[in-house]
Structure formats: structure tokens, C-alpha cells
C-alpha positions in Angstrom: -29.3 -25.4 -4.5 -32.5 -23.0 -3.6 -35.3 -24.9 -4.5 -38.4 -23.6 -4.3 -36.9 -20.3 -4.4 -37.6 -19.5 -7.9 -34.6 -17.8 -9.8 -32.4 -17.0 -6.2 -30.7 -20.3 -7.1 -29.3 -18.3 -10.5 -28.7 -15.5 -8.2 -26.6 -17.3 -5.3 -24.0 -19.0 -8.7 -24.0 -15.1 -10.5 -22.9 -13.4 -6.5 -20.6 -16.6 -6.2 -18.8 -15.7 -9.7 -19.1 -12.2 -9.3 -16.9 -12.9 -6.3 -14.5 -15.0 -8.3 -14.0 -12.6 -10.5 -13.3 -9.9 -8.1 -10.6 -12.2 -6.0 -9.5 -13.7 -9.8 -9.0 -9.1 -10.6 -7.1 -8.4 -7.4 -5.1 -11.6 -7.9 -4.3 -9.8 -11.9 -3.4 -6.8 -10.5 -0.4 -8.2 -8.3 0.7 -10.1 -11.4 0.7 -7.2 -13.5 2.9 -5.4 -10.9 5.5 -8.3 -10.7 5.1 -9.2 -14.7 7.7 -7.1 -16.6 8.0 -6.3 -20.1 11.3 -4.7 -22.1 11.4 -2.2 -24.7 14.8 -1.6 -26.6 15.7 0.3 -29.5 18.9 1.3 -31.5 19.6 -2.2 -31.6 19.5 -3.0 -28.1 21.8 0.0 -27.3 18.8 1.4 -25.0 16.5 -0.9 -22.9 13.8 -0.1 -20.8 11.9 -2.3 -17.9 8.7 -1.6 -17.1 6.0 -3.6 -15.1 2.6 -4.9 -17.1 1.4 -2.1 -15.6 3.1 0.6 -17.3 5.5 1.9 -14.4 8.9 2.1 -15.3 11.1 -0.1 -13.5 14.8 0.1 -15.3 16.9 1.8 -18.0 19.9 0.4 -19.4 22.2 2.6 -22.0 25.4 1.5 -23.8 28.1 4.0 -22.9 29.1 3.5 -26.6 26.4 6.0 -27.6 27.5 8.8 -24.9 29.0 11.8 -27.8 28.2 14.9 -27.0 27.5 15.8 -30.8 24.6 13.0 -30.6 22.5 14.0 -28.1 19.2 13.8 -29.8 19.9 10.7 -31.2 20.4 9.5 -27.0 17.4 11.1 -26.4 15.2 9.2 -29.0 16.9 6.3 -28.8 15.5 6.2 -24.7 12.0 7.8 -25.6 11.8 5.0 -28.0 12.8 2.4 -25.5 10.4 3.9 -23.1 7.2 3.9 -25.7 8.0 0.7 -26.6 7.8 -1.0 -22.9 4.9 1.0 -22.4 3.4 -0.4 -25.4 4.4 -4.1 -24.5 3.0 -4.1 -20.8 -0.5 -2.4 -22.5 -0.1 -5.6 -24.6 0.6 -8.1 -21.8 -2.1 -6.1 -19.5 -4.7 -6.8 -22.2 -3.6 -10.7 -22.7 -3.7 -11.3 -19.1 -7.5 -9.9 -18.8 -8.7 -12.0 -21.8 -7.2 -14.6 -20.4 -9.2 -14.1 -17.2 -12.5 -13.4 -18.8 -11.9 -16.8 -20.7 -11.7 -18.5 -17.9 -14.5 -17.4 -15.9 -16.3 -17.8 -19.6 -17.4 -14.5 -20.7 -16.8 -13.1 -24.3 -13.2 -11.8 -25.6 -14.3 -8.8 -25.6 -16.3 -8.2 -22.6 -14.9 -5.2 -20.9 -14.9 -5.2 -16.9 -15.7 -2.3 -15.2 -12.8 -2.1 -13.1 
């Protein structure tokens, strides 16, 4: 591409996939915010919706576990749910970004900056 330039060839491809992988990152993070993920716990009694980005988006609760005398057991039950979506759009956050470094063919683990 640059010959006769020495190395700036190398340099033109690395500025050309450094700005891949900034349009490939901006592209994730508007998939993470339309991916969703769903936590549930006490059987499915409580279910929570959060994007892959770890805001939470919905809570679902089966009347059947409104007594007065369980309170605490509500409460955990949606903490749980909660946790549990958070956890799951960590998880999907992570796949999604080694999926990207794969294809721009860096290591698994290579850890963007951003």
C-alpha cells in the first residue's frame, strides 16, 4: 500500500483496525442496551428484566406470594431476581466482547480500554 515508506504501510492497516474496532465498540454498546437478560427466582414466582448492560428494565411478581406474614421472603425472592439479571447481562456483556475481539483477531483475553 505505502511502498517505499518503510513500516507506515503497517501503520495505515493498525489506524484502519483501530477504527473498526472503535465503530465494531459503539455498534456493542447499542446491542447491549437492546440485548435483555432475565433473572427469576422462587421458581419463577419473581422475574426481573434487565438489559446486557445491567439497567433494570422490568419486574414481574406472582400475586400468590403477596402475605403480609412473608414479607422477607418477597423481599429476597426480588433481590434474588434482581442479582441474578444483573449477573446474566455481566455474563452476556462479557460474551458479546470476546466475541468482538475474536473477530477483529486479538486474544480471549485481551482487555479493551474502553
Amino acid at each position: 500500500m505505502f511502498k517505499g515508506l518503510g513500516g507506515l504501510g503497517d501503520m495505515g492497516k493498525m489506524m484502519k483496525a483501530a477504527s473498526e474496532m472503535k465503530d465494531r465498540m459503539a455498534a456493542l454498546q447499542d446491542d447491549l442496551n437492546r440485548i435483555t437478560v432475565t433473572g427469576e427466582s422462587g421458581a419463577g414466582l419473581v422475574r426481573a428484566t434487565a438489559t446486557a448492560k445491567g439497567e433494570l428494565t422490568g419486574l414481574e411478581i406472582d400475586p400468590t406470594i403477596f402475605n403480609p406474614d412473608e414479607k422477607e421472603v418477597v423481599e429476597d425472592l426480588i433481590l434474588a431476581a434482581i442479582k441474578e439479571a444483573q449477573t446474566r447481562a455481566t455474563e452476556r456483556a462479557q460474551e458479546e466482547m470476546r466475541r468482538i475481539t475474536a473477530d477483529l483477531g486479538l486474544p480471549a483475553d485481551f482487555k479493551l480500554p474502553f
